[in-house]
C-alpha positions in Angstrom: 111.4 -75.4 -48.2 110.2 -76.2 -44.8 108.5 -72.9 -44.2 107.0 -72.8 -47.5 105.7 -76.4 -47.0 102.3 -76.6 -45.5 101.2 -73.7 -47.5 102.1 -74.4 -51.2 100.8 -76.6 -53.4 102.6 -79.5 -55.3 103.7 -78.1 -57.9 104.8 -74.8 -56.4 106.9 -77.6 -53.9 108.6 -79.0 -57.0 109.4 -75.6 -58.4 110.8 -74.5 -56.0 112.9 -77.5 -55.2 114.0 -77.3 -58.4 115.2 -73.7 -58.7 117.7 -74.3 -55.1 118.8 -77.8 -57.1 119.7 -75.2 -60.2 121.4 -72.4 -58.1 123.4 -75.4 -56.1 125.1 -75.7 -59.4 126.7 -72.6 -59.0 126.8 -72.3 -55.2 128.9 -75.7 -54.9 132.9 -75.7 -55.3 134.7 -78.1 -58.5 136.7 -80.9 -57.8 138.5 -83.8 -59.3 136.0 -86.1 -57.0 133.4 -83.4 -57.3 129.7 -85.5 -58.7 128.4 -84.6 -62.3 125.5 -81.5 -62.6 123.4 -84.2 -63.0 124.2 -85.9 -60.2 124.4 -82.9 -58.2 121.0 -81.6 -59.1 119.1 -85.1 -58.3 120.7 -85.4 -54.8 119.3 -81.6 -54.3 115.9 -82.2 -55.2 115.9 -84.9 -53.0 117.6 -83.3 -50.0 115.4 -80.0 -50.0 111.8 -82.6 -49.2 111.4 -81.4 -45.6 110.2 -85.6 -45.0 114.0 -86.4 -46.1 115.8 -84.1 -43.6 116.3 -87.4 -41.2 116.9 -89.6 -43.2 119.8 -91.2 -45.4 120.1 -90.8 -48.5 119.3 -93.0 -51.5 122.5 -94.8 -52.2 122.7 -93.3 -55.4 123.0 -90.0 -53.4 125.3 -90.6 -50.8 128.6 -89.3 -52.7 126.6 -85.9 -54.2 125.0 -85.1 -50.9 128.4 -85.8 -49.2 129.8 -83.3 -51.4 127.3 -80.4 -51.3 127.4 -80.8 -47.6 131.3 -80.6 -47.9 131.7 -77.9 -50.4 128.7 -75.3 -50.6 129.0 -72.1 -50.6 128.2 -70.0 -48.1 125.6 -67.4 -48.6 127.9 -64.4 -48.2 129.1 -66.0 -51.7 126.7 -64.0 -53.4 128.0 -60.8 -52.6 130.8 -61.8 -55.0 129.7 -60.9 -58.8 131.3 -63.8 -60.4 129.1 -66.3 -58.5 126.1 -63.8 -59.0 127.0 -64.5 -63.1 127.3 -68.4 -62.1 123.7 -68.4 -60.5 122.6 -66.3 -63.3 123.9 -68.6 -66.2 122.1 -71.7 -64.1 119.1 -70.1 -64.2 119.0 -69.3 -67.6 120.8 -72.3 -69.1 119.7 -76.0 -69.2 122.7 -78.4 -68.5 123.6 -79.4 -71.9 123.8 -75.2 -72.2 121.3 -74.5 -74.4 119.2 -71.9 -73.5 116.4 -72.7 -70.7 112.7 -72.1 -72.1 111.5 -68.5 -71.5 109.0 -70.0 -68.7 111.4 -72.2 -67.2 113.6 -69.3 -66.7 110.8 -67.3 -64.9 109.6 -70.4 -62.8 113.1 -70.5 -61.6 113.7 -67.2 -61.0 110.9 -66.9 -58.6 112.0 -69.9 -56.8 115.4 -67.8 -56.3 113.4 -64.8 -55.6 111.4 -66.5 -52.9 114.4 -68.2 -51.1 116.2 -64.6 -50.7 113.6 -63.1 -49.3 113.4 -65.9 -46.7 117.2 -65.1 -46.1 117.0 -61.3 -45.9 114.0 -62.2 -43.6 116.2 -64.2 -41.2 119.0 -62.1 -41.6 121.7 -63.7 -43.7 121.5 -61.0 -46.6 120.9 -57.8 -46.4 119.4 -57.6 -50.8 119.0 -59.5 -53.4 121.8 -60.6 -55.2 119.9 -60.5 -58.6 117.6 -57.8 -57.8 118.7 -55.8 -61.4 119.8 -57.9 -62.7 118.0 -59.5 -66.2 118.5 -62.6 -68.8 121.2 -61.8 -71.4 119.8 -62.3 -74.6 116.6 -61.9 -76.1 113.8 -64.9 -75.7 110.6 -65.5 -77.1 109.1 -66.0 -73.5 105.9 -67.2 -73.6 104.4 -66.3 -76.7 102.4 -69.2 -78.9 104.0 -70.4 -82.1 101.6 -70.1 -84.7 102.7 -73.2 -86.6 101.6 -74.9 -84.1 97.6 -74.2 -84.2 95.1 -76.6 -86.2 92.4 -75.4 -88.7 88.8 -76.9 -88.1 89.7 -80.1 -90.8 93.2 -80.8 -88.8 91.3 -80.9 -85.4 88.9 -83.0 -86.5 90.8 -85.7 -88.1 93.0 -85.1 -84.6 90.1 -86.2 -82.7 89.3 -89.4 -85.2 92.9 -90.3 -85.0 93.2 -90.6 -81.3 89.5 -92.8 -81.4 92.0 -95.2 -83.5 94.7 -95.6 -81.2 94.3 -98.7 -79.2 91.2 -99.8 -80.4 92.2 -103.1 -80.1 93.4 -102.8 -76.5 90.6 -101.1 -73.8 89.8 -98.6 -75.9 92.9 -96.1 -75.2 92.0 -94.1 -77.3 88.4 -93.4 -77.4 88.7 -93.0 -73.6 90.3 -89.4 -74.9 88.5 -88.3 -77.7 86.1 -85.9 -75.4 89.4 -85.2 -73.0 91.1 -83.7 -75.5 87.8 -82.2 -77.4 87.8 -80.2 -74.1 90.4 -78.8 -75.0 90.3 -77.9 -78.4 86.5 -76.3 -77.7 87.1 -75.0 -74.4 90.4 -74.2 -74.2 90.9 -76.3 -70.9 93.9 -77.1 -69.6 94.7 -80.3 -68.9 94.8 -80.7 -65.3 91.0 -79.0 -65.3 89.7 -81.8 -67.7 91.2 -84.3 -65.7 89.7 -83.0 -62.9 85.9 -82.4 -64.4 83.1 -84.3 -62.5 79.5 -85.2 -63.5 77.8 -82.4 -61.4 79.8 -79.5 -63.2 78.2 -80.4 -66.4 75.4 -79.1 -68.3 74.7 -81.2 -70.8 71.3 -80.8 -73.0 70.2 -82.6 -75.6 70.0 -79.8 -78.0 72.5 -76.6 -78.3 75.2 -75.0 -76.3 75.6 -76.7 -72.8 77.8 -74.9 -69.8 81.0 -76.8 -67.7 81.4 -74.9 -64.6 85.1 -75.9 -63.2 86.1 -75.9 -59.8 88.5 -78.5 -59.7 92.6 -79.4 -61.1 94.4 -82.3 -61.1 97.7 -81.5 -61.8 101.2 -84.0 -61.5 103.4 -83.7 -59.4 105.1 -86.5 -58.0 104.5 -88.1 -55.1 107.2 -86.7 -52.8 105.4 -83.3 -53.4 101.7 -84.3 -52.7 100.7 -84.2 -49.3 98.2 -87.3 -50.0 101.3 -89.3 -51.6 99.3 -89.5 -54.7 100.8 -88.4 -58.6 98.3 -86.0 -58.6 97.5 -82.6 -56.1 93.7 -82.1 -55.7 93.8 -78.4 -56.1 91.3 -75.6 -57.3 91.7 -73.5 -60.2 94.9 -71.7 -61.5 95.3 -68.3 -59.8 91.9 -68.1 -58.2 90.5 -68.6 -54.8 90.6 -72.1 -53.3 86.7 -72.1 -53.7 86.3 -69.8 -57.2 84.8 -71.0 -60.0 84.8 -70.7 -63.6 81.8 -71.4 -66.2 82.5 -72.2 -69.6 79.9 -72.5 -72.3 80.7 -75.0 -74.7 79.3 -75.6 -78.3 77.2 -78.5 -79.4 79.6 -80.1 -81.1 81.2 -80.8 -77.4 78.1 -81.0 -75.8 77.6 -84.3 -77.8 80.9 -85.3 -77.8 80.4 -85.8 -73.9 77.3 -87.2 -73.6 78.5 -90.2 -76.1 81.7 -90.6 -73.6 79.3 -90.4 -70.1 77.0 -92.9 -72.3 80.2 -94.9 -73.7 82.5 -95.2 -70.3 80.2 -93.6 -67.5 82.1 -92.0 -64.6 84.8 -92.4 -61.6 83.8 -93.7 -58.5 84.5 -90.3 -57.4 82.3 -88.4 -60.6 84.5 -87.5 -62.7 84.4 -88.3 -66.3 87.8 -89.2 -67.1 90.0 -91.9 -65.6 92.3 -94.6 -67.2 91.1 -98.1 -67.4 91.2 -98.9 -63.9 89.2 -96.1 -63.1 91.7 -93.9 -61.8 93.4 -90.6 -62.5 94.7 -90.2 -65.9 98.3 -90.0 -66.0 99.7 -87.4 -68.0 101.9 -90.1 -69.9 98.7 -91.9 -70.7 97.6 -89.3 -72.9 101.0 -88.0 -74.3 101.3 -92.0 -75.7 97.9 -91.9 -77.2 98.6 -88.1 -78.7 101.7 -89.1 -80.5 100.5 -92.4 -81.6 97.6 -90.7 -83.3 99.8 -87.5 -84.9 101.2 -89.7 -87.7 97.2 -91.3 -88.4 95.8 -87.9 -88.7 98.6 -85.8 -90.7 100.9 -86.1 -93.6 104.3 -86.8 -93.0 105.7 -83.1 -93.4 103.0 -82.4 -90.7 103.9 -84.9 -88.4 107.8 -83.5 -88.5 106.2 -80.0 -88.1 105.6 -78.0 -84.4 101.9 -78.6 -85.3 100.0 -79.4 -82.6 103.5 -81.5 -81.8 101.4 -81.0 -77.6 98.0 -81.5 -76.6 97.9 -78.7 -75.0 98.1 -76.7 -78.6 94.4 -77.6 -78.6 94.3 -75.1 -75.9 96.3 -72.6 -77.8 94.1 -73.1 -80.5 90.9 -72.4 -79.0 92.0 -69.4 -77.3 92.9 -68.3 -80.9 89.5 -69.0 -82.9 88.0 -67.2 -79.7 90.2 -64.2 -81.0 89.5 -64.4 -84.5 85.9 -64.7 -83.8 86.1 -61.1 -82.5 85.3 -62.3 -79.0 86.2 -59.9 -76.7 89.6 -60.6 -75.2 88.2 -60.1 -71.6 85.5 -62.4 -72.1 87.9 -64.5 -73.8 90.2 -64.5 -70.7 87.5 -65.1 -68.4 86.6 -68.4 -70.4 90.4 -69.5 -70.3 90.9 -68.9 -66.6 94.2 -66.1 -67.4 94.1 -62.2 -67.6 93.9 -60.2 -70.5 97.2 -58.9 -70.5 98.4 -62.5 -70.7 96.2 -63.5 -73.4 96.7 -60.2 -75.5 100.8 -61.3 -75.0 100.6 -64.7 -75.7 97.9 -64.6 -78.9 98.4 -61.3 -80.2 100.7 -62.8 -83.0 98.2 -65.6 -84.1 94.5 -63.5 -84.9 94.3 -63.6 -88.8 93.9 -60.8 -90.4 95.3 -58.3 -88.5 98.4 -57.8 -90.8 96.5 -57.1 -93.6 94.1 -54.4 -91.8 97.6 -52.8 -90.3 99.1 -52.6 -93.7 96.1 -50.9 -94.9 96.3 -48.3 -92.3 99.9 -48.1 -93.4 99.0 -47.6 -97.1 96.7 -44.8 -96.4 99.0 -42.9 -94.0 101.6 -42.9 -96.8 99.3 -42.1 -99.3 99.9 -45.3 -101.7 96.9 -46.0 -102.0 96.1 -43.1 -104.5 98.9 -43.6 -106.5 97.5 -47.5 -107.0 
């Protein structure tokens, strides 16, 4: 954690922290005094923060950190195959031992990955212990649910909901109608529309206007900032520090903004969304005012449904109607901010139509369609 420190960014910090907190699950002997998993994974997280290494811990800690620092295992553990099994299970398993999500497995993985190769750099291993080694079990990975996209009438009586959520108390609600309009019409994530200022927007009076991001905002927690702040000031995903990415964006969001720049105006620092105090939205902000306004907008069967049960579906569903537009996937990824290998494995199963046109081809190959 220390070497990787000054270099990373927040949330790569907290990843990371949390994969060794994970693995200490296996890497840590039982006992009849021994502290829960729980327990066992909190005092980790804390203990890996370089800024803790002097001090004592919280006194909520003291017995779990006592213990790890009693009864780890040593590295050379891991040439033994049954605690190679034990890491593995940790990695793939949450602790009430239903399987970890697809992505939460990967995220922890490469935290694992990274702190071998720091060990085989300095000496203490000679390989990867799970070099080979893969997830039992099949997962769905990363790969959108299609119940969980909105048509055009859903999205828009999405929108309407969340202007009716909090009316009544600083306008909670229409504070986010454009934030999550962003990403329903420009697939941004939300980190990137937290982090949107004044002077990246093109905003004309008439027809299709142009964001041009260059900033995220995403949470981390503020052990894992280096400002002590919730949020990391940070640049894109995956791109260059300095990198940016121009989106164009149709009228209907082009107006949508203008009314919440005319409506609420801007952060001291330019950007056009804060909470009421004019700070940085917090993530739990708009995750209140997004299930408060799920029930207003959909029937009851809906609201029990995966459908858009996140905001950031909206983003999921943008990417989509891109797709079914017959926008170039390319050009589709460029607009997104991912590759097009990650787009064509994430969407691939949502673009309507295609299992129609396939069963055509299928038809004709057979010859069915003559004797129709």
């Amino acid at each position: 954690m220390a070497s990787r420190w000054r270099t990373a960014a927040a949330k790569t910090r907290e990843g990371l922290a949390d994969s060794l907190a994970t693995v200490a699950l296996a890497m840590v002997e039982d006992g009849k005094k021994a502290p829960t998993p729980e327990e066992t994974r909190l005092a980790m997280r804390w203990a890996v923060v370089p800024a803790h290494q002097e001090e004592e811990p919280p006194a909520e800690f003291v017995a779990a950190c006592a213990w790890l620092r009693a009864r780890s295992l040593r590295l050379s553990a891991l040439t033994d195959p049954k605690v190679v099994r034990d890491v593995q299970y940790r990695l793939s398993f949450k602790l009430d031992d239903t399987p970890a999500a697809g992505e939460t497995y990967k995220r922890r993985r490469r935290g694992f990955n990274t702190a071998m190769e720091y060990a085989i750099e300095c000496g203490y291993l000679e390989e990867n212990p799970l070099a080979g080694v893969k997830r039992a079990g099949a997962t769905k990975g990363d790969v959108v649910d299609p119940r969980v996209l909105v048509n055009t009438v859903q999205g828009d009586q999405l929108l309407t909901a969340v202007s009716y959520v909090g009316s009544v108390h600083r306008n909670r609600g229409r504070r986010l109608v454009a934030f999550f309009a962003c990403q329903l019409y420009a697939a941004m994530r939300p980190a990137e529309t937290v982090g949107l200022r004044q002077k990246d927007c093109y905003l004309p009076e008439k027809g299709w206007g142009t964001l041009t991001l260059k900033e995220s905002r995403p949470v981390s927690g503020k052990r894992w900032t280096d400002s002590g702040q919730r949020h990391d000031k940070r640049g894109l995903k995956s791109r260059e520090p300095e990198a940016d990415r121009p989106v164009p964006i149709p009228p209907t969001l082009v107006a949508m903004l203008r009314a919440h720049k005319a409506e609420f105006g801007t952060a001291k620092d330019g950007r056009l969304f804060a909470n009421e105090r004019g700070a940085v939205l917090g993530t739990s902000s708009d995750w209140r005012v997004w299930q408060e306004a799920r029930p207003i907008a959909l029937p009851p069967d809906k609201v029990e449904s995966p459908l858009a049960h996140r905001p950031y579906d909206l983003r999921h569903t943008c990417i989509t109607n891109w797709l079914n537009a017959g926008v170039p996937g390319a050009e589709v990824a460029r607009r997104a901010g991912n590759s097009p290998e990650v787009i064509h494995r994430r969407n691939e199963g949502c673009i309507d139509g295609h299992e129609e046109v396939n069963n055509s081809k299928i038809e004709r190959a057979m010859g069915w369609t003559e004797r129709v």
